[in-house]
C-alpha positions in Angstrom: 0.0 0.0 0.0 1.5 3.4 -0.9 2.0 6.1 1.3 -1.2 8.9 1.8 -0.8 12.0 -0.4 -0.3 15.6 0.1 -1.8 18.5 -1.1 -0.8 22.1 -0.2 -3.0 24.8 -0.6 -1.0 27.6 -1.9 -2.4 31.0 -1.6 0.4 32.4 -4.0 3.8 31.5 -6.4 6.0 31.8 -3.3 3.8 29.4 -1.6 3.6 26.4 -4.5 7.2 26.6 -4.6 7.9 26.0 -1.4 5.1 23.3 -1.6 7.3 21.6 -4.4 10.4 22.4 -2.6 9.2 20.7 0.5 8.0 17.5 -1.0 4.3 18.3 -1.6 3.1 15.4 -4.1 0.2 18.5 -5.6 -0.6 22.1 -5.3 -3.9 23.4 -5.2 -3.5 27.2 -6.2 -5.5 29.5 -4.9 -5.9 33.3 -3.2 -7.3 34.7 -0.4 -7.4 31.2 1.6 -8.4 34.0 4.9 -12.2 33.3 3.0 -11.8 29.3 1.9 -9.8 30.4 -1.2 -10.5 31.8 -4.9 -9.8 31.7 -8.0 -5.7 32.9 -8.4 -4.9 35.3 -11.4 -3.9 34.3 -14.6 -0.4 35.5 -14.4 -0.1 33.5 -11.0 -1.6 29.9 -12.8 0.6 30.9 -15.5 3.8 30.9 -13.9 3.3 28.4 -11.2 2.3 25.8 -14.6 6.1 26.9 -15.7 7.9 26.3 -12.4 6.1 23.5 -11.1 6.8 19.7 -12.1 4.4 18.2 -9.5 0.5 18.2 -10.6 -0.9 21.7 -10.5 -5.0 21.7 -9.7 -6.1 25.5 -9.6 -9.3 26.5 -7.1 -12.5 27.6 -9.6 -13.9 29.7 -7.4 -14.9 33.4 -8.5 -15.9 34.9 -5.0 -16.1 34.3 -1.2 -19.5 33.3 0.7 -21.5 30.4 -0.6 -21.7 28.0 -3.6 -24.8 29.3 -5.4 -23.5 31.2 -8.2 -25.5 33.3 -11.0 -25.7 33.2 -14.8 -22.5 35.8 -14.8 -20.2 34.0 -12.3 -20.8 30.5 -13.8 -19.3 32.6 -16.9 -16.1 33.8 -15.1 -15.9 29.8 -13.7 -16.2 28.9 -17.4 -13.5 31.3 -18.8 -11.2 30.7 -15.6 -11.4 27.0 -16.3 -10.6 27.9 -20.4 -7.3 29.3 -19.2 -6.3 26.2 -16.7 -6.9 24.2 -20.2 -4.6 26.6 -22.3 -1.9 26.9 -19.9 -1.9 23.0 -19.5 -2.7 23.0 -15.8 -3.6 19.1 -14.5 -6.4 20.1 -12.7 -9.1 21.5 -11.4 -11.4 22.0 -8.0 -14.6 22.9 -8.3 -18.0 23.3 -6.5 -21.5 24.2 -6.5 -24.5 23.6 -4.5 -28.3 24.5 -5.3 -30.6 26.8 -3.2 -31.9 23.6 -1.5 -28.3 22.7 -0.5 -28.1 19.7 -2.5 -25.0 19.5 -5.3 -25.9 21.8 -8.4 -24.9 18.9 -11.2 -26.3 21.2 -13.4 -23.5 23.7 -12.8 -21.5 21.1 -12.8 -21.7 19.4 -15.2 -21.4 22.3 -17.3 -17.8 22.8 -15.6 -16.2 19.4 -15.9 -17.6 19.8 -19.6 -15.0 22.8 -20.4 -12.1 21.2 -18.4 -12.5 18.6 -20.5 -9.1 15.9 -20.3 -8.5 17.9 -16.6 -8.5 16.2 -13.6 -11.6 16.9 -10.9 -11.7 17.4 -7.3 -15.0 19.1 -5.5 -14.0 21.0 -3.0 -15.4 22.2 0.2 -19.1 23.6 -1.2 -19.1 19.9 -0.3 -19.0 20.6 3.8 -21.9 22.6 3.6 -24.3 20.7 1.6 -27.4 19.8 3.3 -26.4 15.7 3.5 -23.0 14.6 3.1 -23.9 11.1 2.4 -26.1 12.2 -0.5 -23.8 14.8 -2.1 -21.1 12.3 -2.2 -23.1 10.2 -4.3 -24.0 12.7 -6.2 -20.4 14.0 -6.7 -19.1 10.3 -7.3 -22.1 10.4 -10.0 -20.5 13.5 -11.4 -17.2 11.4 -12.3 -14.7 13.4 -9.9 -11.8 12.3 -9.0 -11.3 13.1 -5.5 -13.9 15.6 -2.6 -12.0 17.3 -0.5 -13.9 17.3 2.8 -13.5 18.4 6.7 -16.5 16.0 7.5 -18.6 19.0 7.4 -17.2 20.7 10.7 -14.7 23.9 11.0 -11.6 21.2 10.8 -10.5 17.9 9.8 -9.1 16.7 13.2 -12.8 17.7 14.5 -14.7 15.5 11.6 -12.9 12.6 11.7 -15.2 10.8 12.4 -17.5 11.9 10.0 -14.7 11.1 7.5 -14.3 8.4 7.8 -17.9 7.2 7.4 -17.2 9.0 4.0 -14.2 7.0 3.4 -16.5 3.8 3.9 -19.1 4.6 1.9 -17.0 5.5 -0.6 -15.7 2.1 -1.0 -13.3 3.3 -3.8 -15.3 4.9 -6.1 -13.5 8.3 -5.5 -10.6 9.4 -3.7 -12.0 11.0 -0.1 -9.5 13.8 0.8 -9.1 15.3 4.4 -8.5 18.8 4.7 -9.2 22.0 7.0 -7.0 22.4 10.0 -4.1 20.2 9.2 -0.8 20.7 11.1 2.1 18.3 11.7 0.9 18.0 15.1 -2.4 16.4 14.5 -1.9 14.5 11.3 -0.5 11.3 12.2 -3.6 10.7 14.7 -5.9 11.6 11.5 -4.4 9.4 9.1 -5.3 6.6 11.5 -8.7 8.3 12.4 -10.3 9.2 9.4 -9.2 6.7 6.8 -8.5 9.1 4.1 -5.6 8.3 2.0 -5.0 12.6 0.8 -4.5 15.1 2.6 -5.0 18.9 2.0 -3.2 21.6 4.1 -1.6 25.3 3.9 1.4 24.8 6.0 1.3 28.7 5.9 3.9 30.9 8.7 3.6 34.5 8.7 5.9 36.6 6.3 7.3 40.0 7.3 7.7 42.9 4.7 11.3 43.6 4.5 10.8 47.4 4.1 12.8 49.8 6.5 9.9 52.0 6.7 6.2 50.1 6.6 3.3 51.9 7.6 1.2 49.8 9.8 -1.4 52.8 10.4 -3.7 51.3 8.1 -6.3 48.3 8.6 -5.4 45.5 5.7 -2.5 47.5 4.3 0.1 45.9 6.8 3.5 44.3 6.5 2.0 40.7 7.7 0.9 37.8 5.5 0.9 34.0 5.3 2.4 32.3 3.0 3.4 28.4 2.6 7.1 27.6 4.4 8.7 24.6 2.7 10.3 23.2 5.8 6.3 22.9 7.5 5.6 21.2 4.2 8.6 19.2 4.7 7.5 18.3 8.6 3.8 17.2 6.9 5.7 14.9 4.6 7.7 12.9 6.8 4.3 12.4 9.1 3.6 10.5 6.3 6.1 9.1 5.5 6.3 7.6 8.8 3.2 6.0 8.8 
């Protein structure tokens, strides 16, 4: 039996390459992961596809909130998931739910249509769907590859459980990936808790601007951020590895 895999949400360039550098198996690219993530810019997919040689999956995500989108931001899904195609990404992670919190197949459908040859994970629109147990069948009926899930609660350690009855029910038919929460402190005792055989995290620390003057006066405009650190993708890893 192989070894679990690791995804690393990376809310940026810097942070996929220090996912690669630190032994992340994939990179889920994304922005603004301080709301559950978005879609990244084109210049950001385009030169993480050039400087990345493990499997690239970019977040399809055109806002924060929930997963019921409108006629015009299914279009921006559409043309965001046009671009993954072009610039040869390997994936894609998608989501939508209708207003009755079931899993909009409708939707999609519509966007595993355009990816066409790309692979499919469903991500987290998945934790907030009125039944887990139905929306993973409906997801499995959809043909995705993997749903990335915290078993519907704030973090993965916390819905273990709930995993891995997902994991069971499952039986094979698609990957079940754990994610929300994930630190090398608490990952070994998931592995064995929820079953899952991915697993998704940020290993994020917090960066410091490097300008001799920063103006910290101003809310949101500070010299703080997050950002992936290889050597916490490297700690993640070699949990892992020693299971």
């Amino acid at each position: 039996m192989t070894r679990p895999l690791l995804e690393i949400a990376a809310n940026s360039l810097a942070s996929a390459q220090a996912a690669q550098e630190g032994g992340a198996d994939r990179v889920e690219l994304c922005e603004n992961l301080g709301d559950g993530g978005c879609t990244p810019s084109y210049g950001t997919i385009a030169l993480a596809r050039e400087r990345l040689q493990i499997p690239l999956y970019v977040l399809i995500r055109p806002r924060a909130g929930d997963f019921l989108y409108d006629s015009c931001e299914r279009e921006v899904m559409l043309r965001d998931i046009e671009s993954c195609v072009r610039l040869g990404c390997d994936g894609v992670v998608i989501g939508a739910l209708a207003d009755d919190g079931g899993v909009d197949e409708v939707v999609c459908l519509e966007l595993i249509a355009a990816a066409g040859t790309l692979g499919i994970t469903f991500h987290r629109a998945f934790d907030v769907a009125r039944d887990q147990a139905q929306a993973l069948e409906s997801v499995i009926a959809l043909g995705c590859e993997r749903v990335l899930t915290s078993g519907a609660r704030s973090t993965a350690p916390e819905g273990a459980g709930t995993i891995a009855a997902l994991v069971r029910q499952a039986a094979r038919r698609i990957r079940v990936m754990a994610g929300a929460g994930i630190t090398e402190d608490n990952l070994a005792e998931l592995v064995i808790r929820s079953g899952a055989d991915e697993f998704h995290a940020s290993a994020k620390a917090h960066r410091s601007s490097r300008m001799r003057h920063p103006n910290q006066r101003i809310a949101g405009l500070d010299a703080h951020w997050l950002q992936s650190d290889a050597d916490r993708v490297r700690a993640l890893r070699a949990v892992l590895l020693a299971g």
